[in-house]
C-alpha positions in Angstrom: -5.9 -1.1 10.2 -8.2 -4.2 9.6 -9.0 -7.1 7.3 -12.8 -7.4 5.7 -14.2 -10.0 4.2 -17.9 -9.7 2.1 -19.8 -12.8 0.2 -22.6 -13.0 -0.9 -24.7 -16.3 -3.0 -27.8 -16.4 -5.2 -27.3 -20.5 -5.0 -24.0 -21.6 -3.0 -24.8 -22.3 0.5 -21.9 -20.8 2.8 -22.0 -21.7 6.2 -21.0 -19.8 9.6 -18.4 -22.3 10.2 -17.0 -22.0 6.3 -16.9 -18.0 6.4 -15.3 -17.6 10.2 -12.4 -20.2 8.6 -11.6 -17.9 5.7 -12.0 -14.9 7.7 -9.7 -16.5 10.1 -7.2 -16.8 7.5 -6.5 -12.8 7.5 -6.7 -12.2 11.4 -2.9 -11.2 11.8 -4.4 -8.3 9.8 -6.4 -7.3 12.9 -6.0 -9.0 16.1 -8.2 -6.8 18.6 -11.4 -8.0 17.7 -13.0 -10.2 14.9 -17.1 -10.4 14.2 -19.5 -11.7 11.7 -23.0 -10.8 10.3 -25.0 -12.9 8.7 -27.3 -10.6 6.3 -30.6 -11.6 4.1 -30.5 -12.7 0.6 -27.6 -14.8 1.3 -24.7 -12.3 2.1 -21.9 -12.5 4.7 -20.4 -9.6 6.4 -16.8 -10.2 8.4 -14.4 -7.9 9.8 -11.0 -8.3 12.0 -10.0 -5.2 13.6 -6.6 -3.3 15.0 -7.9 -0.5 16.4 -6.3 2.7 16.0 -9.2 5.4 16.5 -12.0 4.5 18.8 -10.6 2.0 21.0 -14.3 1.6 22.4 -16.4 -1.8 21.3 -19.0 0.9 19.9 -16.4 1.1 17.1 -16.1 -2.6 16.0 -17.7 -3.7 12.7 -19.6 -4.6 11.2 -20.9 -1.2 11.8 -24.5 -0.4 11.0 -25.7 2.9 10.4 -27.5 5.3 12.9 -30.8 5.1 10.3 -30.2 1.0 10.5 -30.4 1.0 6.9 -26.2 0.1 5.6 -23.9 -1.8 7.1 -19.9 -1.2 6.8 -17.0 -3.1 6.6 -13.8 -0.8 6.5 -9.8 -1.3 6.2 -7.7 2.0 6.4 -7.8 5.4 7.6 -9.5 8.3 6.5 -7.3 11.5 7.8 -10.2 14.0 6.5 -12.8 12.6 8.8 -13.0 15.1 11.1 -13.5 17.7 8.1 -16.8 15.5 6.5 -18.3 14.9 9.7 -18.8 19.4 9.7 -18.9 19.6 6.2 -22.1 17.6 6.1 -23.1 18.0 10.0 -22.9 14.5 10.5 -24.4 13.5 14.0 -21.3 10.7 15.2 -21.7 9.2 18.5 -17.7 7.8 18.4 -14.3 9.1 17.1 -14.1 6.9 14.5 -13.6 7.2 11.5 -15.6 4.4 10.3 -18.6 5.6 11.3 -17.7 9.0 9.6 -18.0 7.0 6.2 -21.5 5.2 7.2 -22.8 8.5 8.2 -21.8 10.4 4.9 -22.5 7.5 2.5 -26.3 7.4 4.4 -26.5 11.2 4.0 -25.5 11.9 0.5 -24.8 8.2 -0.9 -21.6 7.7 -3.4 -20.7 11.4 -3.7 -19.3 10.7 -0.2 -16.4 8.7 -2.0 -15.3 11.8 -3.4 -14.5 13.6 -0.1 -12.3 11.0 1.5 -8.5 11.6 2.0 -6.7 8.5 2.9 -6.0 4.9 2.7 -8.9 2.4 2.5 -10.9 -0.2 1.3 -14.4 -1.0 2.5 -17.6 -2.4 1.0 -21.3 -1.1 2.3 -24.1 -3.3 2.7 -27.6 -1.8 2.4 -29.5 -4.3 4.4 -33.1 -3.5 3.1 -32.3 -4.3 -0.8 -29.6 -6.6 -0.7 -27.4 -3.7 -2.8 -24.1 -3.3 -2.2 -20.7 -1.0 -2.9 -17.1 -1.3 -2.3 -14.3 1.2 -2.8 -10.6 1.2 -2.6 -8.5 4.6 -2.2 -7.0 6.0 -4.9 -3.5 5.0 -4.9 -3.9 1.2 -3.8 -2.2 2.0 -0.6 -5.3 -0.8 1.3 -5.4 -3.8 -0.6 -8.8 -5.1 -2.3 -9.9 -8.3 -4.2 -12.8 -10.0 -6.2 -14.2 -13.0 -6.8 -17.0 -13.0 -9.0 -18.5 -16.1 -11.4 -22.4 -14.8 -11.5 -23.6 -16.3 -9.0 -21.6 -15.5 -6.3 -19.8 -12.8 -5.6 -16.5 -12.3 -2.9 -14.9 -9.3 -1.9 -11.6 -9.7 1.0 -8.4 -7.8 1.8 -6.6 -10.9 1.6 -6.7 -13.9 -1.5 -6.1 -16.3 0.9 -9.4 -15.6 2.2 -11.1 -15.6 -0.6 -9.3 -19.1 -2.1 -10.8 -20.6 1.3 -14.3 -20.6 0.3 -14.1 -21.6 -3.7 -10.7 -23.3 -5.6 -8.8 -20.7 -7.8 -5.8 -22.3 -10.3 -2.6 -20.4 -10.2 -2.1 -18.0 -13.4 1.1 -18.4 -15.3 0.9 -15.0 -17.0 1.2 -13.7 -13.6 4.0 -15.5 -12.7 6.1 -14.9 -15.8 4.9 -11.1 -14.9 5.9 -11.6 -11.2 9.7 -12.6 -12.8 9.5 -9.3 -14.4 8.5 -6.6 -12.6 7.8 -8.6 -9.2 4.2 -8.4 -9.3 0.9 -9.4 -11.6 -0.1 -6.2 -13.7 -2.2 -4.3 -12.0 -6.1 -5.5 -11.9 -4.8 -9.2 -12.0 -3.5 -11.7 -9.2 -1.8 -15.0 -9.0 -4.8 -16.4 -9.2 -6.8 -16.9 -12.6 -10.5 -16.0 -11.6 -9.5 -13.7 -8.5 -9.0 -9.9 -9.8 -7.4 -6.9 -8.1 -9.9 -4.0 -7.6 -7.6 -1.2 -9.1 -7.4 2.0 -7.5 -9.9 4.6 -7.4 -12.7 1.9 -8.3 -16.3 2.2 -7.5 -17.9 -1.3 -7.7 -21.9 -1.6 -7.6 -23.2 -4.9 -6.8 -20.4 -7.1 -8.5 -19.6 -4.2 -11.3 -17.6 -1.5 -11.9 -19.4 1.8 -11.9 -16.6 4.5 -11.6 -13.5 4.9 -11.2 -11.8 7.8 -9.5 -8.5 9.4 -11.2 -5.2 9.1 -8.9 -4.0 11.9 -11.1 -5.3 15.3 -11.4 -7.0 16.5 -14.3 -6.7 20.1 -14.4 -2.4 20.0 -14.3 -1.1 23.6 -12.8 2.0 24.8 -13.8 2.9 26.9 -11.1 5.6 25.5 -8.9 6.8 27.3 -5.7 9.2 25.1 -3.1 7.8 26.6 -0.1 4.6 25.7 -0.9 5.5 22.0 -1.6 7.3 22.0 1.6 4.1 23.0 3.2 2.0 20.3 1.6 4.4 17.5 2.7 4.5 19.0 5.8 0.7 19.2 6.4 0.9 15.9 5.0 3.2 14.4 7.6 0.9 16.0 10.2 -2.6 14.8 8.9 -1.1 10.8 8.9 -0.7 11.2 12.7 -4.0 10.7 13.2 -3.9 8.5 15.8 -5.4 7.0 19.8 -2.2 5.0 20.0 1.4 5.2 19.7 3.2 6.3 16.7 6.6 5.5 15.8 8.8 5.9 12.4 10.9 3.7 10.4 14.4 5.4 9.7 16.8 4.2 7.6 19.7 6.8 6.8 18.1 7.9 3.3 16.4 11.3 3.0 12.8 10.1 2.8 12.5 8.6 6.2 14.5 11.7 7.6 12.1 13.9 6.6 9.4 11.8 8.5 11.0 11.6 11.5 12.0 15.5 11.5 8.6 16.6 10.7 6.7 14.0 12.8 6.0 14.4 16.3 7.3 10.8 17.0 9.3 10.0 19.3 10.6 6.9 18.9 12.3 5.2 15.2 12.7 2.1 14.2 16.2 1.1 11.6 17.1 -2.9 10.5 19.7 -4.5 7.9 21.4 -7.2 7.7 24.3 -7.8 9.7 26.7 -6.8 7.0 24.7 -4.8 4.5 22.8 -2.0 6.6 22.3 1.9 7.7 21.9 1.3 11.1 24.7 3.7 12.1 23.8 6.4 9.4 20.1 6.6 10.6 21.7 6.3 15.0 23.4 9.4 13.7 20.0 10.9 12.5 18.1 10.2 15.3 20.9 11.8 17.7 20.5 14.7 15.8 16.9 15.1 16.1 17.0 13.9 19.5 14.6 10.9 19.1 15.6 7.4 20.5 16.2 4.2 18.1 16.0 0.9 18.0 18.3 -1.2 15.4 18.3 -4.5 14.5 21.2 -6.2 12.8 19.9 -10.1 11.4 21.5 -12.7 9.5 20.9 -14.5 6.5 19.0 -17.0 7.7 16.8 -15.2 9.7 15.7 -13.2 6.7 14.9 -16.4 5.1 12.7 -17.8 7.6 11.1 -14.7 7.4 10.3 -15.1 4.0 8.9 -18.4 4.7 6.3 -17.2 7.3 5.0 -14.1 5.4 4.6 -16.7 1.9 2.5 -18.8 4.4 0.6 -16.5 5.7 -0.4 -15.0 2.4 -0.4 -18.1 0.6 1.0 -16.7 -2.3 4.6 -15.1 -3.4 6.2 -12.3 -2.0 7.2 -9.2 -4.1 10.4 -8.1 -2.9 12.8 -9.4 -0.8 13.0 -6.4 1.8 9.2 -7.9 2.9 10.8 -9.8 5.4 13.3 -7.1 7.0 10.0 -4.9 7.6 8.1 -7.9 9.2 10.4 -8.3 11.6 11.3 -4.8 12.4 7.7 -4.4 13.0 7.7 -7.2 15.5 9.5 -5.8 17.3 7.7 -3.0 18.2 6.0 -2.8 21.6 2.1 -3.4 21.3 0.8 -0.2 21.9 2.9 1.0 19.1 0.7 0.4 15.9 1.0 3.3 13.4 4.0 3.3 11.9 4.7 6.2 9.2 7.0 5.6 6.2 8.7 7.0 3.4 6.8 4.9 0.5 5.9 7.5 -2.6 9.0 9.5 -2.2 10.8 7.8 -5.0 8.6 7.9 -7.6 7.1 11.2 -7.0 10.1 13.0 -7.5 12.5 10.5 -9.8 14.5 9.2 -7.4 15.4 6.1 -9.6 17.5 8.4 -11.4 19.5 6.4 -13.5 16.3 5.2 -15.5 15.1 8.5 -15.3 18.5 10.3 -16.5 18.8 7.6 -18.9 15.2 8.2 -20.1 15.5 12.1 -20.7 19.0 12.1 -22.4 18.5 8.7 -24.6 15.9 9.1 -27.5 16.7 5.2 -28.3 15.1 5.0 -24.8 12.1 2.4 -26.2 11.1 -0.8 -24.8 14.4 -3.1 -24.6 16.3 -0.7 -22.6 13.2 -0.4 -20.2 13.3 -4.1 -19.6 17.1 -3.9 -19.4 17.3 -1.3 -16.9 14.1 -1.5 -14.7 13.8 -5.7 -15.1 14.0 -8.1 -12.9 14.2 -11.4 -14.9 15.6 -11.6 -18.8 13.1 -10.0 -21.0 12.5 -12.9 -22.6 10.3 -14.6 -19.8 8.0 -11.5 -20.9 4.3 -12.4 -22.0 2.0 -10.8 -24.1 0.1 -9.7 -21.3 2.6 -7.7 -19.5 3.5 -6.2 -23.2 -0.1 -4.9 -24.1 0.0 -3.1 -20.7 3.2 -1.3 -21.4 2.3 -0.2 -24.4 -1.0 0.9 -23.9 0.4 2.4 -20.6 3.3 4.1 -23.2 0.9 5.5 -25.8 1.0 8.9 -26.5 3.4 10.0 -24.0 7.3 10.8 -24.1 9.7 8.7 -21.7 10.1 10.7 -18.6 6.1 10.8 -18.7 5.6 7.1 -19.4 8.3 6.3 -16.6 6.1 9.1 -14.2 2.8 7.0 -14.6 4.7 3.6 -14.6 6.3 3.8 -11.3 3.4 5.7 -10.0 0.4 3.2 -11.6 2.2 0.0 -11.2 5.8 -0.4 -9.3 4.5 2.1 -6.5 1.6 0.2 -6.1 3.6 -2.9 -5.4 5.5 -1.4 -3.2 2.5 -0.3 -1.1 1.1 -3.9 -0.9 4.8 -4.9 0.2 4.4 -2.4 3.1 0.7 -3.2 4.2 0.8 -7.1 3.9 4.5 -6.7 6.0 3.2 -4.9 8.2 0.3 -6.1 9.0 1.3 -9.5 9.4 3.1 -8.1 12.6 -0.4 -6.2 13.4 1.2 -2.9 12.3 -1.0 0.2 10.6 2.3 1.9 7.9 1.3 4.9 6.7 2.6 6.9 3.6 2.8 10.5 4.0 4.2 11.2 0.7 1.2 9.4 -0.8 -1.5 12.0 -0.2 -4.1 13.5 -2.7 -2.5 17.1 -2.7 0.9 16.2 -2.7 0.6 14.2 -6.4 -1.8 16.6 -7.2 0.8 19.5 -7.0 4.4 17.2 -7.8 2.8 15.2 -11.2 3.5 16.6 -14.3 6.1 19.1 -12.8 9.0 19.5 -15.3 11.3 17.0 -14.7 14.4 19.6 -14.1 12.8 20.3 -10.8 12.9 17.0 -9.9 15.9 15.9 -11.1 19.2 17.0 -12.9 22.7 15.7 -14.3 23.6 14.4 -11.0 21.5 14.6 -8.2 17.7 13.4 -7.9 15.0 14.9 -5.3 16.4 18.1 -5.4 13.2 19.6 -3.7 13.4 16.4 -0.7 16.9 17.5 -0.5 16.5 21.0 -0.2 14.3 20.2 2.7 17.1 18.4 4.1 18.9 20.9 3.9 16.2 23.5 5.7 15.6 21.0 8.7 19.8 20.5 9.5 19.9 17.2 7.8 23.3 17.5 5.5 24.3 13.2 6.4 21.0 11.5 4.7 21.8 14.1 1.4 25.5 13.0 1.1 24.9 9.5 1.8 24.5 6.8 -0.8 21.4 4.9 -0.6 21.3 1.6 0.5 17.9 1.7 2.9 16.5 -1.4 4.0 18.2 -3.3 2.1 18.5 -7.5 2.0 21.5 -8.2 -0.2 23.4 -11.1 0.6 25.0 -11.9 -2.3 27.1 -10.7 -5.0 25.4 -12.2 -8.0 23.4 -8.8 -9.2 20.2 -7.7 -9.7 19.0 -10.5 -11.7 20.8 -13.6 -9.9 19.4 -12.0 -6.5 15.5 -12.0 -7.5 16.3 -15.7 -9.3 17.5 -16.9 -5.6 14.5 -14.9 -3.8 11.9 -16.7 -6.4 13.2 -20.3 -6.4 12.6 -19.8 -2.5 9.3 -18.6 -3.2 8.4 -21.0 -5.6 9.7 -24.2 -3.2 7.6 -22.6 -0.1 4.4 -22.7 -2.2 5.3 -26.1 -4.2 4.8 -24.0 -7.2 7.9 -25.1 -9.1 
């Protein structure tokens, strides 16, 4: 939805000039409007905004609350907002949702945080005491970082941003972890004194305070389809939320199918490359539920300058190599058409990397080599200790299949969810996840892994649905998605061509 940007200095003098440049530096993220306050003991509010619920200037931010006391800066959406402004008889003056967080956090103060349902990052500034708070959703679907060296303290939806107002060195831990699993470990960046704020987190005036648990901690055992059809379903419904155009991304996969069944959208989106794509598999879908479709069918090259813009927009490498095929997909997309809904989550939630899961449930050598082996993107050997200690504290305790749950959940789906909001984005684009919603991993984590999976199929429960809704071609078809191989070198020789690239771009090498 937006871009934010907070500082704020007990000695380092920032300037209007110096804070509008690295705010500047983020405002593909939100091109409808972009403002700036200026707050006492030496803090900076600055906010770029796509609006996608109140369209009215009465919604722009920074957004001060109706008691004047807090000011709010706010990336995402928040799909419950309707439900807190009743539950707590919250007095709103617009339809957005932004001012349904102001209002609750003014009423009843952090135990707000607890009652949102959706994607977002945003930091609150009370403007009396110079205190401040910043929270980012639960799953890491809106991006959030921090700068912090004691004296001064920086808070953005972008790096870039942030590495426009002090000099960061690049961290080779994250790099050699980037080879690996195509992204720092989670908390860290590419940058040595710039940190990710993990999901869930709760940060109180430069420190973390509490963090909020993506997983559930009571785990039920009961496990009914129809009812997990009506979760994702509900789910589906509540990420419509919108005062502008919707539209779907459809490959010919089962994920995206669902979406577009469910959804009331109209119109789908499908790209590949010109001979490596589904565009006729998801055509046929569409037809079928009556929806119209645009495809597009690049080259090579094009992908490749693609990958060249996004790396200089975001002034750092790119995770995967599909980045670029959803950047320009979303470009294409008319401008009133800003929400987008997707199939991220899918996957992990219900072991649709079967091979490592099948491999993981049947193989009790399954241990750390073959992990590396199967799931790696570089040889294990580029690994650091770093990236090691995480695994294995991450591993502790737990058998395979729930190691794997919690890894692809805590760490790859997380990268995949930055891949979506920083491709989007850069074409001024709001992708939503339905399948990444509090009740859905709330019911599906921890299920036995023989509902999710068996000897030869994976999803069964997504492809039962399939099944339900008249979609038999996305269940027989083998998955390719949006995919942007070119070459027939493997896994490993692909990523090595994708990071070179990277690496030259940036003049990292």
């Amino acid at each position: 939805m937006c871009g934010i940007l907070f500082s704020k200095s007990s000695n380092k003098k920032i300037t209007y000039n110096s804070f509008k440049k690295a705010l500047e530096k983020q405002k593909w993220r939100g091109p409808d409007f972009m403002d700036i306050s200026k707050e006492n003991f030496g803090s900076w509010l600055g906010h770029v905004r796509l609006s996608i619920l109140g369209l009215d200037k009465e919604s722009n931010q920074p957004m001060t609350s109706s008691c004047g006391q807090f000011k709010i800066i706010y990336n995402g959406e928040i799909y419950n907002h309707q439900d807190i402004r009743n539950k707590l008889n919250l007095d709103c003056k617009t339809t957005s949702d932004t001012e349904t967080i102001i209002e609750a956090f003014s009423k009843i103060g952090t135990n707000s945080f607890e009652l949102l349902d959706g994607m977002f990052a945003f930091v609150i500034f009370d403007v009396r005491s110079g205190e401040w708070w910043a929270f980012r959703d639960r799953y890491g679907i809106k991006p959030l970082f921090i700068y912090n060296d004691g004296d001064q303290t920086i808070v953005s939806s972008e790096t870039i941003s942030i590495r426009n107002i002090i000099d960061c060195s690049v961290c080779e831990e994250s790099i050699k972890e980037w080879e690996i699993i195509r992204r720092p470990i989670p908390g860290k960046t590419f940058f040595k004194t710039i940190e990710e704020v993990l999901p869930g987190s709760i940060i109180f005036n430069g420190k973390l305070v509490s963090k909020i648990s993506s997983k559930p901690i009571n785990l039920q055992n009961s496990y009914e389809e129809k009812d997990l059809f009506k979760i994702l379903e509900d789910s589906i419904r509540m990420h419509e939320l919108s005062e502008v155009e919707n539209v779907c991304l459809l490959s010919g996969g089962i994920d995206s199918s669902i979406i577009a069944a469910v959804s009331d959208t109209n119109k789908t989106y499908s790209i590949g490359l010109i001979d490596n794509n589904e565009i006729k598999e998801a055509a046929e879908t569409a037809e079928l539920l009556s929806k119209d479709i645009f495809s597009l069918a690049i080259d090579k090259d094009k992908l490749i300058n693609a990958w060249e813009y996004l790396i200089n927009l975001r002034g750092e490498p790119l995770s995967v190599p599909n980045e670029g095929l959803i950047y320009l997909i979303c470009s294409s997309m008319k401008d009133n058409e800003k929400v987008v809904l997707t199939g991220e989550g899918a996957d992990e939630l219900f072991f649709g990397y079967d091979r490592i899961f099948r491999e993981a449930s049947l193989n009790k050598n399954f241990g750390e080599e073959m992990f590396f082996e199967m799931y790696g993107y570089a040889d294990k050997k580029k690994s650091c200790a770093r990236l090691n200690d995480y695994l294995d504290n991450l591993r502790f305790g737990k058998d395979n299949i729930d190691f794997l749950e919690d890894y692809f959940l805590d760490v790859h789906l997380t990268g995949l969810l930055r891949r979506m909001d920083m491709s989007s984005m850069a074409a001024s684009k709001e992708a939503r996840v339905p399948f990444v919603s509090k009740k859905l991993i709330d019911y599906m984590y921890r299920q036995p892994k023989d509902i999710k999976i068996s000897s030869t199929h994976s999803k069964i429960p997504l492809r039962n649905l399939c099944k339900k809704l008249g979609l038999q071609g996305p269940i027989n078809r083998k998955k390719i998605g949006f995919s942007s191989t070119f070459n027939d070198g493997g896994r490993l020789e692909e990523y090595k061509y994708f990071r070179n690239i990277s690496m030259e771009i940036l003049g990292w090498s």
